[in-house]
C-alpha positions in Angstrom: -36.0 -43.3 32.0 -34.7 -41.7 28.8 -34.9 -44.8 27.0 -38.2 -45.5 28.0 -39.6 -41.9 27.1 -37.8 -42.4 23.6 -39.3 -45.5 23.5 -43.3 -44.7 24.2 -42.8 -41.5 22.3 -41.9 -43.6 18.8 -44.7 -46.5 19.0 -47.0 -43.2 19.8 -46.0 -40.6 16.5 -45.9 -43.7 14.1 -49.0 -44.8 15.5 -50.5 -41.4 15.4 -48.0 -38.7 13.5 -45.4 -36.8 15.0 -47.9 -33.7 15.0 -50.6 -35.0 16.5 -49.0 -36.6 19.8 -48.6 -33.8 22.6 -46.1 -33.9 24.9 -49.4 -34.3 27.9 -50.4 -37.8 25.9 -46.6 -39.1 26.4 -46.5 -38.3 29.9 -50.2 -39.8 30.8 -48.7 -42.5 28.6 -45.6 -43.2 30.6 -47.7 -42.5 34.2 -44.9 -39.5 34.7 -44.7 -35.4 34.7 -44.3 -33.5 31.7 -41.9 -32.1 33.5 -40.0 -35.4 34.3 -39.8 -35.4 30.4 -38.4 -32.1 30.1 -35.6 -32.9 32.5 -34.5 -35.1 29.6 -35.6 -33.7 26.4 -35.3 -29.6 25.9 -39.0 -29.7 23.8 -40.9 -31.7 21.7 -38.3 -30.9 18.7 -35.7 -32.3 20.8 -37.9 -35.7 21.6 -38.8 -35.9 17.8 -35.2 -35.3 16.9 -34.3 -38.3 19.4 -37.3 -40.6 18.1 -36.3 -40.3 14.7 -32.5 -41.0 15.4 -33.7 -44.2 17.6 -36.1 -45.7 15.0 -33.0 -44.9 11.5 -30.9 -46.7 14.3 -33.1 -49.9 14.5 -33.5 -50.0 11.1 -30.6 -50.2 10.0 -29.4 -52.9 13.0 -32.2 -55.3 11.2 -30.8 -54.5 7.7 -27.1 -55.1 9.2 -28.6 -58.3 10.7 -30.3 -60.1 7.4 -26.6 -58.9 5.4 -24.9 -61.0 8.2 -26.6 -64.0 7.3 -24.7 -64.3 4.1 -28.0 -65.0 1.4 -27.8 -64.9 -2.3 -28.1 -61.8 -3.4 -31.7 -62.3 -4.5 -32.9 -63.7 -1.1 -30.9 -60.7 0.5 -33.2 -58.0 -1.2 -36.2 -60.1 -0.4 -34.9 -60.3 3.6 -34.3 -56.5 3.4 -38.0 -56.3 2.2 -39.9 -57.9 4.8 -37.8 -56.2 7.4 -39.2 -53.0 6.3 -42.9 -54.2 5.6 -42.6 -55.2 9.2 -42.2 -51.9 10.4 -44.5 -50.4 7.4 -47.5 -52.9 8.1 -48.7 -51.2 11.0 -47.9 -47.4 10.3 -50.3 -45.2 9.1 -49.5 -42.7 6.4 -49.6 -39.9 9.1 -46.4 -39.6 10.3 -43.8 -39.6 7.5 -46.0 -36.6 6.0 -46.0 -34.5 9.6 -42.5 -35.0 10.0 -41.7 -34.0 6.3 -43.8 -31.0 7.1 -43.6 -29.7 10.6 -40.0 -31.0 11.3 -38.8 -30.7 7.2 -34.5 -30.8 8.7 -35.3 -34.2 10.6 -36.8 -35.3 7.7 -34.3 -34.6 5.0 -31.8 -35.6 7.8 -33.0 -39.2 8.4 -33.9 -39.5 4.3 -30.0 -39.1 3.6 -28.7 -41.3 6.1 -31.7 -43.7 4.8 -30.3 -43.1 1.3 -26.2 -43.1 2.0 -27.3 -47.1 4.0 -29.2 -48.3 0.6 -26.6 -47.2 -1.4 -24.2 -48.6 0.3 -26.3 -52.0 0.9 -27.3 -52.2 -2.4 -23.8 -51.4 -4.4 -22.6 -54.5 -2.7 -25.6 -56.4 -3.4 -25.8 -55.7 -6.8 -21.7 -56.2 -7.4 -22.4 -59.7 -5.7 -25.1 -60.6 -7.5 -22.9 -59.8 -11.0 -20.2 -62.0 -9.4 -22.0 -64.6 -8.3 -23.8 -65.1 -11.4 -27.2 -64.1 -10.0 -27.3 -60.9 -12.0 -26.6 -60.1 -15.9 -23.4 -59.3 -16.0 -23.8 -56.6 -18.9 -26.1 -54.8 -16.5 -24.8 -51.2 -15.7 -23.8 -51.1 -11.7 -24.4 -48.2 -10.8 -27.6 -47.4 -12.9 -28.9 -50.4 -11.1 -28.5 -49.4 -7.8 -29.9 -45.8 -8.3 -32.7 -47.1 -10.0 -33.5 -49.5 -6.9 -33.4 -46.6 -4.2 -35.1 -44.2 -6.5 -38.3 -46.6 -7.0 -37.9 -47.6 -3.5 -38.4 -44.0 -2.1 -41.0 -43.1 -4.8 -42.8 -45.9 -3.6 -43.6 -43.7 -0.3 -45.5 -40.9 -2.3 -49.3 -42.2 -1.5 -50.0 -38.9 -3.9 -48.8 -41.0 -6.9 -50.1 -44.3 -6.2 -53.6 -43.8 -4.1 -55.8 -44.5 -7.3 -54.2 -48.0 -7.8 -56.2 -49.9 -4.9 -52.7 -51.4 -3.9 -51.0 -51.8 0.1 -48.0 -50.8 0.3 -46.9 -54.4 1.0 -48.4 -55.3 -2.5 -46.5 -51.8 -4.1 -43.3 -53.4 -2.2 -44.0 -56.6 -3.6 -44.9 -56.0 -7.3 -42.1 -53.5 -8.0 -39.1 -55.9 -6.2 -40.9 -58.3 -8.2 -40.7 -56.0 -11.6 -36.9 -54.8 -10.7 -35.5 -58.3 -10.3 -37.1 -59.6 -13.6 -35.0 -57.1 -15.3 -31.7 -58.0 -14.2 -31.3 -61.6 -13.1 -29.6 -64.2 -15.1 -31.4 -67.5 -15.9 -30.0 -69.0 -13.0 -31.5 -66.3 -11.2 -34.9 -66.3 -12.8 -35.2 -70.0 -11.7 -34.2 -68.8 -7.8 -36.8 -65.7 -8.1 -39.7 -67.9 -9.3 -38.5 -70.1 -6.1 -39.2 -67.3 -4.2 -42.3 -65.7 -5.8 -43.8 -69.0 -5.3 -42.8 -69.2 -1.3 -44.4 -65.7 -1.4 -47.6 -66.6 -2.3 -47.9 -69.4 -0.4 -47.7 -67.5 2.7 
């Protein structure tokens, strides 16, 4: 039952923000008590605390699972992307901004352990890539990687980039896009356009 409260409570806060879903709405949801929730969770804190932990958790299982399949570096970061616009697609702005706001430990919680799994996914990407011959290998390691995360993250503020008309899948797209461009080798360039081109097609 734990599982399935966890569960219902995360497809309702990203559908509707962690603020806005009471803990009456679960339980109608789940056809139980409030108070059978209670008997597992201590208060809504608790459940959002649990949600967010459950939801890091299965993001970073899909990240681990499109590493295991052993890509080029390139096709790795473009993997990694649409694993996240899958989750991202469907969510409405709500709930990253309620949790930063009404639950702001969660939140810088999850963001570290968000940010200690890109660094570490994209250090090895990017030393790969150098290796392998996908990337310049004048390009300075560890700039690269902190550049990545940092535009990745920024990429979330809907502040900054509300007066540019574009999705987030399209914000995703167009700075992976931009961030490649700058540090593939010719070889790499030809395997980018390769996938650009796959991209639009779709």
């Amino acid at each position: 039952m734990k599982e399935k409260i966890i569960h219902k409570s995360a497809e309702l806060f990203l559908e509707y923000g962690f603020k806005s879903v009471t803990m009456d709405e679960i339980a109608s949801e789940l056809a139980v008590s409030k108070k059978t929730i209670y008997t597992y969770f201590n208060n809504k804190t608790h459940l959002v605390e649990c949600v967010g932990e459950f939801v890091k958790d299965q993001i970073h299982e899909e990240i681990d699972l499109v590493i295991a399949k052993e890509l080029n570096p390139i096709e790795e970061l473009y993997e990694i992307k649409r694993t996240v616009m899958k989750r991202l697609k469907d969510e409405k702005s709500s709930p990253q901004y309620q949790m930063e706001k009404y639950y702001p430990e969660l939140y810088k919680r999850l963001r570290q352990s968000q940010f200690e799994k890109m660094l570490t996914c994209v250090q090895k990407n990017v030393d790969r890539g150098i290796n392998e011959g996908w990337y310049r290998e004048e390009i300075h390691r560890i700039f690269t990687t902190r550049i990545y995360i940092a535009g990745m993250f920024n990429l979330k503020d809907e502040a900054f980039f509300k007066a540019t008309d574009l999705s987030k899948k399209q914000l995703y797209e167009e700075f992976l896009n931009y961030h490649m461009r700058s540090i593939v080798t010719e070889q790499g360039l030809e395997r980018l356009k390769e996938i650009e081109k796959t991209n639009d097609d779709e």
